[in-house]
C-alpha positions as CSV (number, residue, x, y, z in Angstrom):
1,X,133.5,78.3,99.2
2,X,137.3,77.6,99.7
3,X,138.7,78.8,96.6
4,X,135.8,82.1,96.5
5,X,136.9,83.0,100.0
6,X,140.8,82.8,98.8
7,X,140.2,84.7,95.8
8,X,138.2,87.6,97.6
9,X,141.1,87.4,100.4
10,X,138.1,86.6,102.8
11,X,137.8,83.7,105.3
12,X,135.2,81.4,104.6
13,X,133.2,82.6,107.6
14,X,133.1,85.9,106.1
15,X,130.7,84.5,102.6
16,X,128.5,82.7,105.4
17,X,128.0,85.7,107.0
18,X,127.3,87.3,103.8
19,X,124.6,84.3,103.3
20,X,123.0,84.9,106.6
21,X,123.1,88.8,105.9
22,X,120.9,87.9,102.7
23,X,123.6,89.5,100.4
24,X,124.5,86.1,98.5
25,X,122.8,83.3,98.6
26,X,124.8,80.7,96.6
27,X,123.8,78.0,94.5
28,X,124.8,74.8,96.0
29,X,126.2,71.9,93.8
30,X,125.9,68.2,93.6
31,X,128.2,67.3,95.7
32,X,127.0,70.5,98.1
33,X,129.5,72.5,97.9
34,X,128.6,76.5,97.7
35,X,129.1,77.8,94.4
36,X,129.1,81.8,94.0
37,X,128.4,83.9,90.5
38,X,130.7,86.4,89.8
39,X,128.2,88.9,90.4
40,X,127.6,87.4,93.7
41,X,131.8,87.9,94.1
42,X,131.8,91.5,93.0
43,X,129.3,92.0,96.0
44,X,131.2,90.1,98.3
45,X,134.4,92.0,97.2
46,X,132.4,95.6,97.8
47,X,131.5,94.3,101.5
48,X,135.0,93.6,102.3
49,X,135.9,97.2,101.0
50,X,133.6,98.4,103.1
51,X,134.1,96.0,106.4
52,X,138.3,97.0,105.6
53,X,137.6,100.5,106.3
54,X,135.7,99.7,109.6
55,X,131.8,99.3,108.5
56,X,130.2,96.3,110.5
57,X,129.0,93.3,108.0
58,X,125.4,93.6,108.6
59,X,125.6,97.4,107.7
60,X,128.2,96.9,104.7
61,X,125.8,94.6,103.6
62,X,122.5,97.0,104.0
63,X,124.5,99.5,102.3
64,X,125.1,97.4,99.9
65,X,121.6,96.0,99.0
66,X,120.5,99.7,98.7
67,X,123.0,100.8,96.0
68,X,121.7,98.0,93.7
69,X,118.0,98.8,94.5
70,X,118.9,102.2,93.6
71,X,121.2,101.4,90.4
72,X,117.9,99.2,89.2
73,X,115.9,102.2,89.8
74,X,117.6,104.6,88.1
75,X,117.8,101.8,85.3
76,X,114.1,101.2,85.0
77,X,113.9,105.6,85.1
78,X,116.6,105.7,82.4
79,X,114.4,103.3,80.4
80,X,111.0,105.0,80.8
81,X,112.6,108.4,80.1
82,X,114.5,107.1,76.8
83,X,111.1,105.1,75.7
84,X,113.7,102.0,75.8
């Protein structure tokens, strides 16, 4: 969680609340330690974006959750429409 929350410029706290917002839910390793995908870092980097210009983290993270429902929407649309 250390080295995510350095690379994202976050503070740990921030990925927990992330985890208790639903957003990411890491995998946890052996020796438990919280281990994120880089998918899972790309969302928490797009919450920060959002929290940096003065959204709360439970909204960011709402916000957030819809834009990929609706990107995996308009994917399975795209498909039906193309016959993919």
């Amino acid at each position: 969680m250390g080295t995510a929350a350095e690379m994202l410029g976050v503070s740990p706290s921030f990925l927990r609340a992330l985890g208790a917002a639903k957003l990411i839910e890491p995998i946890r390793s052996s020796g438990g330690h919280r281990r994120y995908s880089r998918y899972q870092l790309r969302l928490a980097a797009r919450t920060r974006e959002l929290v940096d210009r003065g959204t709360p983290v439970e909204a960011a993270c709402r916000i957030i959750i819809l834009e990929d429902q609706l990107a995996e929407a308009l994917r399975i649309n795209e498909a039906r429409t193309t016959g993919d």
